[in-house]
C-alpha positions in Angstrom: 80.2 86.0 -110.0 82.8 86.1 -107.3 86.3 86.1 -107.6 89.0 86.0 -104.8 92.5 87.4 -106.3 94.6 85.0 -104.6 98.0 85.9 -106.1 100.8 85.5 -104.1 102.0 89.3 -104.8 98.1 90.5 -104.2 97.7 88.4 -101.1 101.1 89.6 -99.5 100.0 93.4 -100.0 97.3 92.5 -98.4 98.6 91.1 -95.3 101.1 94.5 -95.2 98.3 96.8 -95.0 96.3 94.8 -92.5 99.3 94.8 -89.8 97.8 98.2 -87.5 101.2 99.2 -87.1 101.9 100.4 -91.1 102.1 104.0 -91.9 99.8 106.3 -93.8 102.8 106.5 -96.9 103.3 102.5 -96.7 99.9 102.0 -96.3 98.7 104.2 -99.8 101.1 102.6 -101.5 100.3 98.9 -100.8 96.5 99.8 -101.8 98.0 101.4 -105.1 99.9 98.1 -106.0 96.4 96.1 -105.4 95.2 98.1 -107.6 97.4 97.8 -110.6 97.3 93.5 -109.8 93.8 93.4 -109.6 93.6 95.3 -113.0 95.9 92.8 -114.4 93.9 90.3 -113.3 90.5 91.1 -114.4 92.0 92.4 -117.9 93.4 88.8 -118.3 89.4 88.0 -119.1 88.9 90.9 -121.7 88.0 89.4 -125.3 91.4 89.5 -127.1 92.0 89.6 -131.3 95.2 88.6 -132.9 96.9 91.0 -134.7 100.3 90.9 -136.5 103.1 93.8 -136.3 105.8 94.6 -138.2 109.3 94.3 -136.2 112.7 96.0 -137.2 113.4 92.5 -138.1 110.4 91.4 -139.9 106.4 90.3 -138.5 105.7 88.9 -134.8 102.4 87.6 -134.0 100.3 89.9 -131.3 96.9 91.2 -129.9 94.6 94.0 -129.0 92.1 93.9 -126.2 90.0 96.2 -127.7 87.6 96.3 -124.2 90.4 98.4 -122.9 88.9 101.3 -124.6 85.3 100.8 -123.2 85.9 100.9 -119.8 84.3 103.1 -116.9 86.5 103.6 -114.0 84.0 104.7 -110.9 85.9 106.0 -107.5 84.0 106.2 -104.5 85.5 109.3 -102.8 87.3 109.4 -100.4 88.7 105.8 -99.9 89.1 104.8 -103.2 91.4 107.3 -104.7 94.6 105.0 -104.0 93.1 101.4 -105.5 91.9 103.5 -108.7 95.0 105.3 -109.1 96.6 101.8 -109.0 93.9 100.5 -111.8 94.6 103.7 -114.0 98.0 101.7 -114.8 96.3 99.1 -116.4 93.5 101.1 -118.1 95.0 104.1 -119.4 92.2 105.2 -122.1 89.5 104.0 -119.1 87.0 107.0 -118.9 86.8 108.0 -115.0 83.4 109.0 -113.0 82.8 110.1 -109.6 80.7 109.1 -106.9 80.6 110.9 -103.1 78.8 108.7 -100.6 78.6 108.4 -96.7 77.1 105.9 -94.9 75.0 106.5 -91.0 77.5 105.5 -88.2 74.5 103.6 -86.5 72.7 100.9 -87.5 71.2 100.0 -90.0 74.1 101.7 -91.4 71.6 103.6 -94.4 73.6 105.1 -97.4 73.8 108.5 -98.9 74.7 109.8 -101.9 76.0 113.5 -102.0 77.9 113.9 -105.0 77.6 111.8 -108.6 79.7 112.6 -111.8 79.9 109.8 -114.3 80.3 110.2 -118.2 78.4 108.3 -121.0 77.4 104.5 -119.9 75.7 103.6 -122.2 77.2 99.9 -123.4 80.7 100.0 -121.1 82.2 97.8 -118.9 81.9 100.0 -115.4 84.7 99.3 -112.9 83.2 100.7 -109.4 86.5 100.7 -107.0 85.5 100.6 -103.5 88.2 98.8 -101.1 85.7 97.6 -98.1 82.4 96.0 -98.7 81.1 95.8 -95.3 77.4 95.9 -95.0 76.8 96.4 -98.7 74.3 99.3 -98.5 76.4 102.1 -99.5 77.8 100.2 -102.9 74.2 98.2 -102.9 72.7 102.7 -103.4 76.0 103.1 -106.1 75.1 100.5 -108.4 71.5 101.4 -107.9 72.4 104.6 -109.0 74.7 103.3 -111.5 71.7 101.7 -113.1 69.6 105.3 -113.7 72.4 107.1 -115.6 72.8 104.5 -118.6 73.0 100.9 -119.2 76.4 99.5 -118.8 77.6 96.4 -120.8 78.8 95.1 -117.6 79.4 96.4 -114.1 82.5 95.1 -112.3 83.6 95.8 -108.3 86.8 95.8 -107.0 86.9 95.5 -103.3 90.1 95.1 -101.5 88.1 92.9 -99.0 84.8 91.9 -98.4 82.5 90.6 -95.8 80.0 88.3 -96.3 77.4 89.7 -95.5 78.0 92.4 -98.0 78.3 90.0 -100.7 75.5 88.6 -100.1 73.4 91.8 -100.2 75.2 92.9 -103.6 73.8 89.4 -105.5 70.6 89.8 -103.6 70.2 93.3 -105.4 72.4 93.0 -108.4 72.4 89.7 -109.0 74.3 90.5 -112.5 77.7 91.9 -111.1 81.0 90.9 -110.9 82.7 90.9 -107.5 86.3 90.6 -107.9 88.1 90.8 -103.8 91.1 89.8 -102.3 89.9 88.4 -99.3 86.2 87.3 -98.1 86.1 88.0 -93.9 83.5 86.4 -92.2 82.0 89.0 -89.6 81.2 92.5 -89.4 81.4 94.3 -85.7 78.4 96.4 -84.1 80.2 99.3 -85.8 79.7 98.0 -89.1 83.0 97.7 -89.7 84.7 94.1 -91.2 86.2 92.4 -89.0 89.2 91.1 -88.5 89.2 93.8 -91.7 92.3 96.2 -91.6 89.9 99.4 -90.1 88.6 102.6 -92.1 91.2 102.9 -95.5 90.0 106.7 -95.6 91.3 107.6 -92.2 94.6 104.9 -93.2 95.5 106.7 -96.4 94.3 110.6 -95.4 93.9 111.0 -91.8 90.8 111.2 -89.8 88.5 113.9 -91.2 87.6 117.0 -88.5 84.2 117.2 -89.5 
């Protein structure tokens, strides 16, 4: 399943961070508030159960998302560390896990994975927050690896934008996922990169890296 965010609030974030001229400090902060928005929006879909509460007054009529509780936030390092602190405001009780993972600057763009630290799995609902999906093979090696360290009740991404060619490669592999975005760009450049995109969020929120 595929879901474009397209709230007015979400969509205007997006078109601050995109502008090339934003700073690092405006820039962080605009992938934090996508963040929290997008967590909004997909706990809108949790299963919900009434409850009643007492007031000072007397009873009022509620409910509990009990999902909350189950959830497995994954960050791929390094670009990701903004959009899941903004998701940590929604899910507080979320358990959080770890990934480190570089793609190959030529083509075809071949994924590695350095560094994995996830808890228990088994029966959550996984959250993997990566804010580009470009060519799909670094988050297509994630889930992948995802999928040997327990067996989710659901696995869930949250890209900030996505090409379609990623997209495509994700269902192609994992036909089971959610893919919840805020925008679906149509091209990717020889680089790899999505075009028109908003450039490389690591180097946006952190500065280039000198190794």
């Amino acid at each position: 399943m595929l879901k474009v965010v397209d709230h007015a609030v979400v969509q205007k974030n997006l078109t601050r961070i995109r502008d090339k001229n934003i700073d690092r400090v405006h820039f962080r902060e605009g992938i934090i508030e996508i963040g929290r928005l997008m967590g909004y929006k997909y706990a809108n879909t949790l299963e919900k159960k009434p409850v009643t509460v007492d007031t000072p007054l007397g009873t009022a009529e509620g409910i509990e998302i009990d999902a909350m509780k189950n959830i497995v936030v994954v960050s791929i390092l390094r670009a990701a560390i903004p959009l899941v602190e903004g998701i940590s405001h929604v899910f507080k009780e979320a358990e959080y896990g770890v990934i480190g993972a570089w793609r190959s600057e030529e083509p075809p763009f071949n994924a590695k994975i350095e560094y994995i630290k996830l808890p228990d799995l088994k029966n959550k609902i996984i959250i993997v927050a990566d804010p580009m999906l470009a060519t799909g093979h670094t988050l297509n090696a994630i889930l992948s690896e995802i999928k040997k360290k327990g067996t989710p009740k659901k696995i869930v991404i949250f890209n900030v934008i996505s090409a379609e060619h990623g997209i495509e490669k994700i269902f192609k592999n994992h036909p089971e996922v959610e893919i919840y975005t805020c925008s679906v760009d149509e091209k990717l450049n020889k680089d790899g990169y999505i075009v028109p995109g908003l450039g490389d969020v690591g180097d946006l929120c952190f500065g280039k890296p000198c190794l």
